[in-house]
N, C-alpha and C positions, 0 to 999 in steps of 0.2 A: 504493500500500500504506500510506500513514499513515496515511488514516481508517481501516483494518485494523489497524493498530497503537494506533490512540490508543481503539479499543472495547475491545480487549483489552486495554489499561491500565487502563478502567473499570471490566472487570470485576473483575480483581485488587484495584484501590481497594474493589468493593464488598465482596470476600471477605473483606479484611481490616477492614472495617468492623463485620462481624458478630460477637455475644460470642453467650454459650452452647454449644450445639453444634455452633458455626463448624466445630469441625475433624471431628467427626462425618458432619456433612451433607458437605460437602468431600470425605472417603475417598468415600462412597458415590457421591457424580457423577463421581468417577474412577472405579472400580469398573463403574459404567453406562455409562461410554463407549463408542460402538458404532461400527461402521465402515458402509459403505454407498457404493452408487455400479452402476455399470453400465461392461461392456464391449460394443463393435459394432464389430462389419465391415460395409461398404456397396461397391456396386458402383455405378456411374451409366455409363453407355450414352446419348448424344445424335448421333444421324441426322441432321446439319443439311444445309442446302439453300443451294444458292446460290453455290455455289462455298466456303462458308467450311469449314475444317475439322471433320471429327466429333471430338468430348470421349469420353474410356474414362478412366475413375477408379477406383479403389480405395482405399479408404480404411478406418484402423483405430485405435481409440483408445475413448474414452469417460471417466470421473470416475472418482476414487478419494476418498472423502469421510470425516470423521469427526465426531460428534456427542457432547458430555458428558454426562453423568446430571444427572439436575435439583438444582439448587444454589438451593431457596427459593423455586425460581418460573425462576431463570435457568439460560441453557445455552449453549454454545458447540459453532458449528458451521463447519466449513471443506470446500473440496472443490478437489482437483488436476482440471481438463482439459487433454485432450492431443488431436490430429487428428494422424495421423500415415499416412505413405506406404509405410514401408517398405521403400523403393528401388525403388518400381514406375513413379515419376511419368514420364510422358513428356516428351522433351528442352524441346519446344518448350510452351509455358504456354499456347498456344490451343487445345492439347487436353486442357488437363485445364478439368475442371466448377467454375462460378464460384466455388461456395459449399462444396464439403469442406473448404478450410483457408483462408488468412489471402488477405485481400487483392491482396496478392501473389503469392497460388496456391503456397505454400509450407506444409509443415507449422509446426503452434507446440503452444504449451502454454500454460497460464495457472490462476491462483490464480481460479477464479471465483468460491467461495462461499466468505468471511469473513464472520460473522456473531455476535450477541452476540442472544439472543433471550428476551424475557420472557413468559412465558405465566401469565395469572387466570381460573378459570374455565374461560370458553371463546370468552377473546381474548387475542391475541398483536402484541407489539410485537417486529419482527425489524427490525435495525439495521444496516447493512452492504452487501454483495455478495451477490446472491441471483437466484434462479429469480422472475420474476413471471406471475403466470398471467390476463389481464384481457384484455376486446376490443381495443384499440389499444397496449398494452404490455405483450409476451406473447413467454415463453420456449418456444416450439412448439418440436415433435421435427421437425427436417426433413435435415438433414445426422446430423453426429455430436455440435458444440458447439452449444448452443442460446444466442439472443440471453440476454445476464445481465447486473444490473442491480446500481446501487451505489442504496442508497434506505434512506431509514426507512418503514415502511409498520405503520398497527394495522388488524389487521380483528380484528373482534365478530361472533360467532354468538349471540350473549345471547340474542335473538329468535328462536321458533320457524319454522324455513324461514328465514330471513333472514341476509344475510352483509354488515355493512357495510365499506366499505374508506376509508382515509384515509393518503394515501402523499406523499413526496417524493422524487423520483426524480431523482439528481443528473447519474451518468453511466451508459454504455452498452458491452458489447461485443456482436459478432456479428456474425452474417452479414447482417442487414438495417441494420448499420449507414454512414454514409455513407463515414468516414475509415478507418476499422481496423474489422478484424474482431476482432485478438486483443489491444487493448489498449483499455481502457475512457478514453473523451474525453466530455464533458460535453453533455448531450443536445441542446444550439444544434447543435454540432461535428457528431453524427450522424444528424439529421435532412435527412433524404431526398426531395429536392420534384425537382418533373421543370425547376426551372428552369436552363438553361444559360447561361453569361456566359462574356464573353471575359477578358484579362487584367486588362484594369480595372473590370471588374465589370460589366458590361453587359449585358444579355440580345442574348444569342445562341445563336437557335435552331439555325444552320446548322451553326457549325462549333466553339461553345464548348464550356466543359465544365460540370458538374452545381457547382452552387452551395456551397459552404459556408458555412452560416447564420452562423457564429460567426464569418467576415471584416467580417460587416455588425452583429451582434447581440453579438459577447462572447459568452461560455460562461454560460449559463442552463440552468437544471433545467426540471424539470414537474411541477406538482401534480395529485395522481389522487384521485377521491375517487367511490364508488359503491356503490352499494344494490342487492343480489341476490336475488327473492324464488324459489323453488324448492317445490313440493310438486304437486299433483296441472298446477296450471298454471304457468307462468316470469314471469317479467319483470325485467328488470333495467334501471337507470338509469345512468348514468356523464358522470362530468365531466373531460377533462383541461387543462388551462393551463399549457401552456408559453411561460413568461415572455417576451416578446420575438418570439416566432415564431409559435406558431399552439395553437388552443382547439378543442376538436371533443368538441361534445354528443352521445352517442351511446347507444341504445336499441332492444331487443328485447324480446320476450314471445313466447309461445309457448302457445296454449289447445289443451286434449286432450279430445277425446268417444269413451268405449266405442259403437262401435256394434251388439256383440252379435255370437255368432258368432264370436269372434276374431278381428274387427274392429274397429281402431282409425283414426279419425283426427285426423289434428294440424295445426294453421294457424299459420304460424310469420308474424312479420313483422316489419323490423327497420328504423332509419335512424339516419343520421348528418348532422352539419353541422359542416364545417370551416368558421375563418373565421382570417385575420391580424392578428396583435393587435403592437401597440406599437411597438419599432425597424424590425422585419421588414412590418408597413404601411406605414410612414413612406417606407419603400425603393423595395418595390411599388410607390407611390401615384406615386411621383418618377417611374419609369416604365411608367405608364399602369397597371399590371397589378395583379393580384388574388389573393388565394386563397381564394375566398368560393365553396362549393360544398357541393352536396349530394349522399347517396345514400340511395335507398330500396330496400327488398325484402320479395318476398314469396314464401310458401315453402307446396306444401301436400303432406302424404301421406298414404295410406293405406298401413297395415300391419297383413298377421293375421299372427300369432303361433301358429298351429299349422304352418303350411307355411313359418315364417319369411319371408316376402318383404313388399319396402317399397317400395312406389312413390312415388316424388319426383318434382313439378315444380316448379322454381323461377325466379324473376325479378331481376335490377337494373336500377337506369337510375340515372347515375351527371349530375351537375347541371354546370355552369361553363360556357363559352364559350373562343375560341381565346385570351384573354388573362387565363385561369387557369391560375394555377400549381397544381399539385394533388402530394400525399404520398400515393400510392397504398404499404400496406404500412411506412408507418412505424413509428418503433422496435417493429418484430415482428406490428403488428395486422394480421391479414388475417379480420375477421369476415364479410366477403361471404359469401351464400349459392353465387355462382358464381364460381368464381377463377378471374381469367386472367394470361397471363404479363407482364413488364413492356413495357411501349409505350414507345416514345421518342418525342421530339416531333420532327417535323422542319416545316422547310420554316420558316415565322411563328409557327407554332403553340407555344404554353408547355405544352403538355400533350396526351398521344393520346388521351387517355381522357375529355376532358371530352366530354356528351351521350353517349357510348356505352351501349350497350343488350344485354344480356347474358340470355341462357338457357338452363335447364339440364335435361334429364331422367337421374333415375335410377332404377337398379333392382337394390335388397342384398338378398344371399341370406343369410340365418344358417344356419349350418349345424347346429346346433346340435340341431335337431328330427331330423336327420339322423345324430346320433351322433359328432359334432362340437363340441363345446364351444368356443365363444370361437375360433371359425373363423367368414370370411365372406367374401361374394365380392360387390363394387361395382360396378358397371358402368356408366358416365355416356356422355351427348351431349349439347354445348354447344354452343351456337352464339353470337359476340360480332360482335355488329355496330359497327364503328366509324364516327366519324362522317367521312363523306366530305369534307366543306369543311375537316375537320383533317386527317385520314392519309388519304388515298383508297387503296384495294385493299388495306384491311389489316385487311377481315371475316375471321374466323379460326371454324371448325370443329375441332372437337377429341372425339375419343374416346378411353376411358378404360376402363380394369380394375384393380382394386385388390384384390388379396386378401390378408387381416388373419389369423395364425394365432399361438395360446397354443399353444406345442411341448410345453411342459413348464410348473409354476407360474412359472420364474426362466427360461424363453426361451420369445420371442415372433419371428415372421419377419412382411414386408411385401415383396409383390409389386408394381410399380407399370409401369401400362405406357401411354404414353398418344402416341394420332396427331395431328397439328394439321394443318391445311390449310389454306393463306392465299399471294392472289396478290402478297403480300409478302412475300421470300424470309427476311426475316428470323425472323417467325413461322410458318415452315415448318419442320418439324423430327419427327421421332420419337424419342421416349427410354424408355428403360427402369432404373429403381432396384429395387435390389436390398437388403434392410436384413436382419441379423442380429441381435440384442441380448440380452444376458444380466445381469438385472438380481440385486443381490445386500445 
């Protein structure tokens, strides 16, 4: 909380800085002060296999947020989260689901959004703890608390369709973080790589535990910086640089053709390349190993728009060998066109997922042509082929239903139901999510 404290010292310094209608403008961004935020209930249901325990959750909480009236260009914004259980949790912490609350599978609370924010035109400098929304550092809805971020970040719309970004991102909470979910540690500290080491740091894939970057590298932030172009076709550019750890160049586009009739289609296609840069090579290098990999994909659909339905087939194949280390899902990014769940490495192997090869078909209904508005129904089959000289028998089959409904303007529901099928007991499972949300 001090860099939450020493912004909001700023801003006071800069209030009092100002002569004229200091105290004018001042009433009036009191007066505009708004409140905001979102309440959810969640249910999660996992059928696991294997002899391990089935997970039954319940979960209930969401933000309570407040924002000031504009003071010159500036503003001040904060927001409470909370995950909370409500005295339903069950005794034993193997049945409840990894990611509703901390860590430790316990409810928390936390101060996620302090911020001091200046807006010109039609860009903004927000300085603080914050929602980030970009492909590899990204505060997605997946539970009830979403990954959130301490960062100075400016993005520019100046340009027509275009959105530039330029951020520093210091520290991390969340569920996709390494150390703590409900306390923010510096982005070395929660970066999430699939390498295992024993107590003296060593790679061990057999019986270690998952690496803490910041044992080897010290607490290091990430610089982000990306170019967004959007209008009849996409593309977007991105760069991040985390100091000491790891860099991953990453890029999509997206070309659209009317084909008449209510007929659209769209070619999506997208890659990335992670590489290890600095202390965290140095380490690598000592023993034998890598984090130098790639992914590509490719996405295509058609959809008409009078009978609502969209047909999807999409592609990855993901690059490295048995002695790369790979951050599948790091701080928050999951831009793949096909997701799959997380792989551990066993046996020699630094990562399950290096060479795997992944496919997906879908098929959305909008309901909306229907009499239905901001109603839909998803329905996916994947197939992830892993590679055998890494995980042998841990090809996974998966089917999915997802249905999206707006109840009202201020509540929205989410159905999730999805099968997996794999002669490794670990990625055998069925689950079912259940989301409520009312936002305000």
């Amino acid at each position: 909380m001090g860099r939450c404290l020493r912004l909001l010292g700023l801003a006071c310094l800069l209030g009092t800085s100002v002569q004229g209608r200091a105290g004018d403008d001042g009433a009036e961004a009191l007066a505009g002060t708004t409140f905001f935020g979102y309440g959810k209930a969640m249910y999660v249901f996992d059928d696991k296999k294997g002899g391990r325990p089935n997970q039954n959750t319940a979960g209930f909480g969401g933000k309570l947020g407040l924002e000031s009236g504009d003071y010159r260009g500036w503003r001040l914004r904060a927001a409470w989260y909370t995950t909370q259980d409500l005295g339903l949790a069950r005794d034993n912490p193997r049945q409840t689901d990894a990611y509703m609350f901390g860590l430790d599978k316990r409810p928390y609370s936390l101060w996620g959004e302090a911020q001091l924010i200046y807006s010109r035109g039609r860009s903004r400098l927000t300085l603080g703890r914050q929602e980030i929304q970009s492909p590899l550092i990204n505060s997605y809805e997946y539970r009830i608390i979403p990954n959130l971020f301490d960062a100075y970040v400016l993005s520019s719309r100046e340009l027509p369709g275009t959105t530039l970004t330029l951020g520093y991102v210091g520290q991390m909470s969340g569920l996709d973080g390494l150390v703590s979910f409900s306390d923010f540690r510096s982005m070395s500290q929660q970066t999430y790589t699939s390498l295992l080491v024993d107590g003296r740091g060593r790679p061990d894939a057999r019986n270690g535990e998952t690496l803490d970057p910041s044992t080897v590298v010290g607490h290091r932030g990430v610089w982000m910086t990306g170019v967004a172009y959007e209008a009849e076709h996409k593309l977007q550019l991105w760069h991040y640089y985390g100091r000491d750890t790891l860099q991953t160049v990453y890029a999509d586009g997206r070309f659209k053709q009317p084909l008449g009739r209510g007929f659209t289609a769209l070619i999506d296609g997208q890659a990335y390349r992670v590489s290890e840069v600095g202390a965290f090579r140095d380490y690598l290098a000592r023993h034998g190993l890598n984090a130098s990999y790639g992914l590509a994909g490719l996405k295509g659909t058609l959809a008409h728009a009078p009978s609502g339905l969209s047909l999807a087939l999409m592609a990855n194949r993901f690059g490295g060998d048995q002695r790369t280390v790979t951050a599948y899902g790091n701080w928050g990014g999951y831009p793949e066109f096909v997701l799959m769940p997380y792989l551990y490495a066993e046996n020699d192997a630094m990562s399950a997922i290096a060479r795997s090869r992944l496919r997906k078909a879908t098929l959305l209904l909008d309901l909306g042509p229907y009499g239905l508005p901001e109603h839909s129904l998803l329905l996916g089959h994947a197939r992830m082929d892993i590679d055998e000289a890494i995980l042998p028998g841990a090809d996974i089959i998966a089917n999915s239903l997802i249905y999206r409904a707006r109840l009202t303007p201020r509540v929205s529901a989410r159905l999730h139901l999805e099968a997996r099928s794999s002669a490794h007991s670990r990625y055998d499972n069925h689950f079912l999510t259940l989301g409520l949300r009312y936002d305000f």
